[in-house]
C-alpha positions as CSV (number, residue, x, y, z in Angstrom):
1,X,255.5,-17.4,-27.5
2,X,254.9,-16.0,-31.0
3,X,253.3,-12.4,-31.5
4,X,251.3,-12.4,-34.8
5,X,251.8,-8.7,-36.1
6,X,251.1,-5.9,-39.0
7,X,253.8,-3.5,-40.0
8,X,251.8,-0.1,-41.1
9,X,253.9,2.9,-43.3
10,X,253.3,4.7,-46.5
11,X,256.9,4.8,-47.2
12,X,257.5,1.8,-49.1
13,X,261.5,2.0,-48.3
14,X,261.1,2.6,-44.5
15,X,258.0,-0.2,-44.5
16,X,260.7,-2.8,-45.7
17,X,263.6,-1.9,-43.1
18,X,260.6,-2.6,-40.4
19,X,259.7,-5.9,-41.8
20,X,262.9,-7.2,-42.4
21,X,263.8,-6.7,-38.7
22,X,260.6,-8.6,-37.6
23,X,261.1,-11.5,-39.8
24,X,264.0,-11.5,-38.5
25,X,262.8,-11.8,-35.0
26,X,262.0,-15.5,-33.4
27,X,259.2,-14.2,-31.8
28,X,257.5,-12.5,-34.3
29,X,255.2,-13.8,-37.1
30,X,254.5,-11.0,-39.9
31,X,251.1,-11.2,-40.9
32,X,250.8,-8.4,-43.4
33,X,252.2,-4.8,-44.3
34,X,250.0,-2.4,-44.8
35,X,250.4,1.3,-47.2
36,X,247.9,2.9,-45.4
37,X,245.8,3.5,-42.8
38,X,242.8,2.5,-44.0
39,X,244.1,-0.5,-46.0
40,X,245.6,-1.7,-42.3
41,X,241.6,-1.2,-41.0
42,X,240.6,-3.2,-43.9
43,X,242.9,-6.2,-43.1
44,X,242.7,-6.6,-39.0
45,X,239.2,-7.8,-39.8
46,X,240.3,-10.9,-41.7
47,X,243.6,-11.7,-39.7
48,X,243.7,-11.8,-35.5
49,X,246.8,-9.3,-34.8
50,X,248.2,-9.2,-31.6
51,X,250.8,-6.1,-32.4
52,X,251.0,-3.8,-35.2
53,X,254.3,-1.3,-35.6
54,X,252.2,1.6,-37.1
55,X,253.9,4.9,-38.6
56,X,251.9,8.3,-37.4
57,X,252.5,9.9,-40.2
58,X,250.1,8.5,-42.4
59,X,247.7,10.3,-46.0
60,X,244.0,10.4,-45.1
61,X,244.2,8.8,-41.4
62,X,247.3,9.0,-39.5
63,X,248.6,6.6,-36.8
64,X,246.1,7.7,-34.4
65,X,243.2,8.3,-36.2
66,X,243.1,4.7,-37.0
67,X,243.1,3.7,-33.5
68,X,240.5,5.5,-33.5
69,X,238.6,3.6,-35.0
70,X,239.5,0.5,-34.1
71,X,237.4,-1.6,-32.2
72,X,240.1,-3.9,-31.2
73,X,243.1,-2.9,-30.2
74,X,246.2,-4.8,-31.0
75,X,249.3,-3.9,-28.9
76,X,251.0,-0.6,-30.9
77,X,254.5,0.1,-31.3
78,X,254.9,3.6,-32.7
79,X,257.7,3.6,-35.6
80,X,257.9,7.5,-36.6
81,X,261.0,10.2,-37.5
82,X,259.9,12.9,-35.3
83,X,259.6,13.4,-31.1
84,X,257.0,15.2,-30.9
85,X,254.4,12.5,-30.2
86,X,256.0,10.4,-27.8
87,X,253.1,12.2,-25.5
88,X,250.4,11.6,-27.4
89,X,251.6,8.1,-28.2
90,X,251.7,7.2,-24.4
91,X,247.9,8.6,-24.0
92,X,247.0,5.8,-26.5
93,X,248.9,3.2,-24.6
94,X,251.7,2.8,-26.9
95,X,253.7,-0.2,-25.9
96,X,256.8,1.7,-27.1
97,X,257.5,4.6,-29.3
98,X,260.8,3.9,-31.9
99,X,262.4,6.7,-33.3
100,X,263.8,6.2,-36.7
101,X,266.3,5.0,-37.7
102,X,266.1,1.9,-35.5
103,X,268.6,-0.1,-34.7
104,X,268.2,-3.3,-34.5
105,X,269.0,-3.1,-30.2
106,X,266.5,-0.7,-29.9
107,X,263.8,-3.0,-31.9
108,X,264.5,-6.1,-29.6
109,X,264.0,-3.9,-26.6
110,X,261.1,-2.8,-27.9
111,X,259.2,-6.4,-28.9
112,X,260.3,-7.7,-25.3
113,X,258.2,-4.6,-23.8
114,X,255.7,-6.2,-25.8
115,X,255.9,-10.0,-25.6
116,X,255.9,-9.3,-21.7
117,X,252.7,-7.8,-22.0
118,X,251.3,-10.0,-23.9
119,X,252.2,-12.7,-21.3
120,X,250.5,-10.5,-18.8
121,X,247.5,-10.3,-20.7
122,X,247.7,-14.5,-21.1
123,X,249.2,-15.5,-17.5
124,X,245.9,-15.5,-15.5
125,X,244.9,-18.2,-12.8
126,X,241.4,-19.6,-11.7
127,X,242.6,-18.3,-8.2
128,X,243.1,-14.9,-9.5
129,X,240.0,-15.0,-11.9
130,X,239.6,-13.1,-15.1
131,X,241.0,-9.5,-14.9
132,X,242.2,-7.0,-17.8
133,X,244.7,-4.2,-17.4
134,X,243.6,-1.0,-17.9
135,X,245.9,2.7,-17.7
136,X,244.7,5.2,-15.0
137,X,246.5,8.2,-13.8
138,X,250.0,7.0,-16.0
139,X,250.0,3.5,-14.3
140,X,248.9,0.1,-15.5
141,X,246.2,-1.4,-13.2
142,X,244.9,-5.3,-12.6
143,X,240.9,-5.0,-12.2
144,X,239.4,-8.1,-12.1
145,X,236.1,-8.4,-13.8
146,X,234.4,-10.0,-10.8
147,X,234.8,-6.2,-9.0
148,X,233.4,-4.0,-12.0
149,X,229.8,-2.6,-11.0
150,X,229.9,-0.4,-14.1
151,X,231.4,1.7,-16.6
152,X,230.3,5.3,-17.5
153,X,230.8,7.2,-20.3
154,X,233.2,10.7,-19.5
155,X,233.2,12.2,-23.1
156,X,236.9,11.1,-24.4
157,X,237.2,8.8,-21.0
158,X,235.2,6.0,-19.5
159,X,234.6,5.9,-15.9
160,X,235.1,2.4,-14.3
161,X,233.0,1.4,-11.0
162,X,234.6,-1.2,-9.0
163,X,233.6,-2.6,-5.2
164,X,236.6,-0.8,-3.8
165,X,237.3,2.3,-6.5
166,X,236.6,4.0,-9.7
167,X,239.1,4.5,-11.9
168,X,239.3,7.0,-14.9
169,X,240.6,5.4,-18.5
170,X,241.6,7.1,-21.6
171,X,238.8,5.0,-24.0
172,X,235.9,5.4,-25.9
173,X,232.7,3.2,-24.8
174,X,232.6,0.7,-27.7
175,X,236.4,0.3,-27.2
176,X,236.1,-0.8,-23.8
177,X,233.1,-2.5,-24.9
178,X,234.9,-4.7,-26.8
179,X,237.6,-5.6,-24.0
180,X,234.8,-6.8,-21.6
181,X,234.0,-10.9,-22.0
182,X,230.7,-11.5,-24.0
183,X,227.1,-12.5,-21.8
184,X,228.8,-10.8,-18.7
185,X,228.0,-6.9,-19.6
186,X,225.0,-5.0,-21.1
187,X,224.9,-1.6,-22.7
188,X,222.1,-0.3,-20.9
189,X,222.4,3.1,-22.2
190,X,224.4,5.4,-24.4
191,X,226.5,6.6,-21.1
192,X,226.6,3.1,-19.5
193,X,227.2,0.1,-19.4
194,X,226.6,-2.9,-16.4
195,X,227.6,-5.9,-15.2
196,X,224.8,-7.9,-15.3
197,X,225.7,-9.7,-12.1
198,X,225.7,-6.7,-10.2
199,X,222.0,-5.8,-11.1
200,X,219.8,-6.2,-7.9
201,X,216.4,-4.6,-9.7
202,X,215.1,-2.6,-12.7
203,X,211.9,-1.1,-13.8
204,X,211.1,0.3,-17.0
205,X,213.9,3.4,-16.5
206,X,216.5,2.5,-14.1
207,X,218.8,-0.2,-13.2
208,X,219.1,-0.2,-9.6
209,X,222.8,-1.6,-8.2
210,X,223.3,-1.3,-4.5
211,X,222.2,2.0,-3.8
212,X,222.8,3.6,-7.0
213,X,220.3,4.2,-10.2
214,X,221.4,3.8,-13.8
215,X,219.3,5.1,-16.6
216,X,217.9,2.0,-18.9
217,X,217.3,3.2,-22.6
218,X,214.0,2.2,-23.3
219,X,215.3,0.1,-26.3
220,X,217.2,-1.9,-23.8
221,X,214.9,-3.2,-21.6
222,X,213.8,-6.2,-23.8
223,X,217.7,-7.3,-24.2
224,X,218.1,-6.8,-20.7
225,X,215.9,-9.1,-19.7
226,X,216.8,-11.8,-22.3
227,X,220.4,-11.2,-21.1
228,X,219.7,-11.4,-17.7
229,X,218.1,-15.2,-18.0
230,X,221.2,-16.2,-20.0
231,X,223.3,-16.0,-17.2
C-alpha cells in the first residue's frame, strides 16, 4: 500500500527535512511541496492526495484555515515547533501531531497511524456494506451508510440521524457532503441533507421520513424529484 501525499511549510529549510524523510519512506509517494497555504489549495485540485503533512504556522492561511476550506479532506499529519495546538489539531481529526524536530522514529510511527487508516477507510466487505468513519465524543465510529436517515446542520457541527442513534461530528455541511457516495443523498435544504432511500413522502415543503418532517427548499423540489427516479 502506497500513500500519495503533499508536504505543506513556508520554511523552505524545514519543508526539505520533511520531504526527504518521506521519500525516504517505502510507503510514501510525494506528490508535491507546497510554500503556502493557498498554493497547497491550488494543487489538491489537479493531484488525488491521500495525506498531506501540513505546517500550522502558515502567511495568509495557516494549517487550519485551509482545512477549512477544503472540500476534501486528505488524511493531515500536523508538522509544527510549538505544543500549543495539539488540541486544536485533534478537533480537526489530525491523524498525528509531530513536534519538530522529528526524528526519523517518530515520523515512521506517525505514517503507520496513517497507512492503518487508510486501510480502514479501504478494507470494507459486501457483508459489511459501505460505511465511513466519522469522530464523535473523542472516538472514531463505523456508520454504515445503509443506517443514515439524515444529517442536520448544528452551526460548526453536523448532526448525523441513524436507525439506532444520532451522533454529533465536528464538520461543516459541504464537508460531509462531500464524504457521502454520489445519487445516494440530496441537499434538501441549507440545514439538511437526506438519504434519498429513506424518503417515504414529500409535498411541496416537507420531506416526510418515518415520523419526522424535514423542510424542502423550494429550489429543491425539482432536483428531488429527478433524483429520486435515478435511484
Amino acid at each position: 500500500m502506497t500513500l500519495n501525499c503533499v508536504v505543506v511549510d513556508d520554511s523552505a529549510i524545514q519543508r526539505l527535512s520533511i520531504v526527504k524523510l518521506v521519500e525516504n519512506h517505502p510507503a510514501l509517494n510525494l506528490i508535491a511541496e507546497y510554500s503556502s497555504a493557498l498554493e497547497t489549495k491550488n494543487g489538491l485540485n489537479s493531484h488525488q492526495v491521500d495525506l498531506i503533512f501540513l505546517d500550522i504556522e502558515m502567511p495568509v492561511l495557516n494549517g487550519f484555515e485551509l482545512l477549512d476550506v477544503l472540500n476534501n479532506k486528505p488524511q493531515i499529519i500536523f508538522v509544527t515547533g510549538k505544543t500549543e495546538y495539539a488540541f486544536k489539531a485533534f478537533n480537526y481529526d489530525a491523524t498525528d501531531y509531530l513536534h519538530k524536530p522529528i526524528s526519523r522514529e517518530r515520523f515512521n510511527t506517525s505514517v503507520e497511524k496513517a497507512l492503518e487508516q487508510h486501510k480502514l477507510k479501504l478494507d470494507f466487505s459486501e457483508e459489511d456494506g459501505e460505511h465511513i468513519f466519522v469522530k464523535s465524543n473523542l472516538k472514531k465510529r463505523k456508520v454504515y451508510i445503509k443506517d443514515i436517515k439524515w444529517i442536520e446542520a448544528l452551526g460548526d457541527y453536523v448532526k448525523l440521524v441513524t436507525e439506532e442513534n444520532s451522533l454529533v461530528v465536528l464538520s461543516t455541511m459541504k464537508s460531509f457532503e462531500a464524504e457521502l457516495p454520489e445519487g445516494k443523498f440530496l441537499r434538501i435544504h441549507k440545514s439538511y441533507i437526506v438519504n434519498l432511500d429513506k424518503i417515504d413522502r414529500f409535498n411541496s415543503k416537507n420531506v416526510e421520513v418515518g415520523a419526522y418532517e424535514i423542510p424542502l427548499s423550494r429550489n429543491k423540489k425539482t432536483q428531488l424529484v429527478d433524483a429520486l427516479n435515478n435511484i
